[in-house]
N, C-alpha and C positions, 0 to 999 in steps of 0.2 A: 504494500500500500504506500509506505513512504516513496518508491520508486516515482510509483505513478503521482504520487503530487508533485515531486520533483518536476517532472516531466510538463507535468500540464503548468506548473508554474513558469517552464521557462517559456513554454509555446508562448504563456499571454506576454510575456516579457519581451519574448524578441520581436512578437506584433507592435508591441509599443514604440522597442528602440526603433523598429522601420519608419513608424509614424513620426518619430520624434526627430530625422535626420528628412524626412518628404518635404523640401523647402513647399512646393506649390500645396500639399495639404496643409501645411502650416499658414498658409496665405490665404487658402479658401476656411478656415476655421476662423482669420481673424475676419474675412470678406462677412463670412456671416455672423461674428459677434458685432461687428457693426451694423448689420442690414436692421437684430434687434433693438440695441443702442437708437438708431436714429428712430425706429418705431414707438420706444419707448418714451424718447425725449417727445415726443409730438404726440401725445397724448393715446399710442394706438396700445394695442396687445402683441403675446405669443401666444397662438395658438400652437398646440402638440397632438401628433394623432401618431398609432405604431400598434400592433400587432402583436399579441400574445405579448414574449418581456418585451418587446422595443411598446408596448404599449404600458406597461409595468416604466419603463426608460422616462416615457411621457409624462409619468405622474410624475416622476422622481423630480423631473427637470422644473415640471410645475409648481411643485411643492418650494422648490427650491429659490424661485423667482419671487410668491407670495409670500412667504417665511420668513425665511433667511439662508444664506450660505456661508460665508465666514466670519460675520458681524452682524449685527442689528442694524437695523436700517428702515426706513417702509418699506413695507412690501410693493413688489412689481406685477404688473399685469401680465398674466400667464395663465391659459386654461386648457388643460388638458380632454382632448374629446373623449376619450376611450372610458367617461366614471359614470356617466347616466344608465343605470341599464335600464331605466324606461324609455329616453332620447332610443337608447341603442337596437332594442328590441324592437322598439315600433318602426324605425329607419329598416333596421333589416327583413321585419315581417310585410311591409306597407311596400319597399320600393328595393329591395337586395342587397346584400351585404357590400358588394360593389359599391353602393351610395351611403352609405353610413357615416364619411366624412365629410364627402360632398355637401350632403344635407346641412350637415352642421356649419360648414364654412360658408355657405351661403347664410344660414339663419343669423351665424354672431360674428361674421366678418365683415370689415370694413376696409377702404381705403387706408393704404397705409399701415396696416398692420400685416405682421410675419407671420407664414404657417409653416413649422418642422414636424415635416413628415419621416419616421422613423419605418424601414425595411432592408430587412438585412440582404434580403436577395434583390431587391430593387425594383421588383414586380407587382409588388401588391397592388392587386387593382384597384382598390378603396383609397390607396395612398397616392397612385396616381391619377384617380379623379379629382380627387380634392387638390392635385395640383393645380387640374383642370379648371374648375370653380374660384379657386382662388386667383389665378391667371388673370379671369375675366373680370376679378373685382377689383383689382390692382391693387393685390395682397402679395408681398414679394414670400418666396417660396425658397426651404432650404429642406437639402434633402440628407438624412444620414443612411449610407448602404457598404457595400461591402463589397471588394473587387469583382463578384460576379453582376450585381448590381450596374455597371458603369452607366447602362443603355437611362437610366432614371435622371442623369444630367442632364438628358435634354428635357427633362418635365418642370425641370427648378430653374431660381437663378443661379444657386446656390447650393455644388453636392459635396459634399464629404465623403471620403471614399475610404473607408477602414482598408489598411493594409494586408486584408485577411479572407478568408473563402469559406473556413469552417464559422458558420452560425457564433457557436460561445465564445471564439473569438474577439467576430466581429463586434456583439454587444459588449462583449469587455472594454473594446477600442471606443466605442459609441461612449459610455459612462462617463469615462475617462477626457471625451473630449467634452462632452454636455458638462461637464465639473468644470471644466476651464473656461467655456464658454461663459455660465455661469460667473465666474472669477470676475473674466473680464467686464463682462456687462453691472454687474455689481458696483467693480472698481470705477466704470467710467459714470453709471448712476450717482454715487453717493461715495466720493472719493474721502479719504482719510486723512487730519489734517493731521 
């Protein structure tokens, strides 16, 4: 058993250090802690939607925006789609699970505000409608996926691309970068004097 944590300890580690040495992912994580930043400063939200844990990701990131992440501070505007299961149930039974965020980025989306769509494989069709929707409402789009994923960049403005192919991976690398993003948007919200 100790083997195997060894083991799977280093896989998440050497996904990091790749990610950590990827100048252009490093660029598109700050392209999109800004795109929230400017959202935020002008009165809009973050919307989050994700699938199974990238939808578990979604709350976390939310939680984390309304809350707090490394200090007290007011809370930021962040709402995770994936917590109603009456929104969710009725979206999926009324019009298909395809539409489940669409729905919702139409009902609480506005001009100006951010939707992070969270899929590891980059396909999810619920996550790439609601890019769709949000497109239309001129809600700028970031997308978090995983080197099989790449085809999702063209549904965003904004894709982040975990350096990784196995699922646990990639949500390890997704966490990891949502925590920084987080950092930064915090730091440029309510800097420290």
């Amino acid at each position: 058993m100790i083997q195997i944590i060894k083991t799977e300890l280093e896989y998440a580690r050497d996904t990091l250090d790749r990610l950590a040495t990827d100048e252009a992912t490093l660029q598109t994580i700050a392209a999109a802690a800004q795109l929230c930043i400017d959202a935020l400063k002008s009165g809009g939200k973050v919307l989050f939607a994700g699938n199974g844990g990238s939808a578990a990701d979604s709350q976390h990131m939310a939680g984390e925006f309304v809350s707090r992440f490394n200090y007290d501070r007011p809370g930021l505007a962040g709402i995770a789609l994936t917590t109603d299961t009456s929104i969710l149930t009725a979206i999926g039974n009324d019009y298909g699970y395809e539409h489940l965020f669409a729905r919702q980025v139409q009902a609480l989306g506005r001009a100006g505000d951010v939707l992070i769509g969270i899929s590891t494989s980059g396909s999810s069709p619920n996550i790439l409608r609601a890019f769709q929707e949000a497109r239309a409402l001129d809600i700028k789009t970031i997308g978090f996926t995983g080197m099989r994923g790449v085809a999702m960049s063209a549904h965003c403005d904004c894709c982040i691309i975990a350096p990784a192919q196995q699922t646990p991976r990639v949500q390890e690398a997704h966490i990891a970068i949502g925590h920084i993003i987080c950092g930064l948007i915090e730091t440029a919200m309510f800097p420290r004097s």
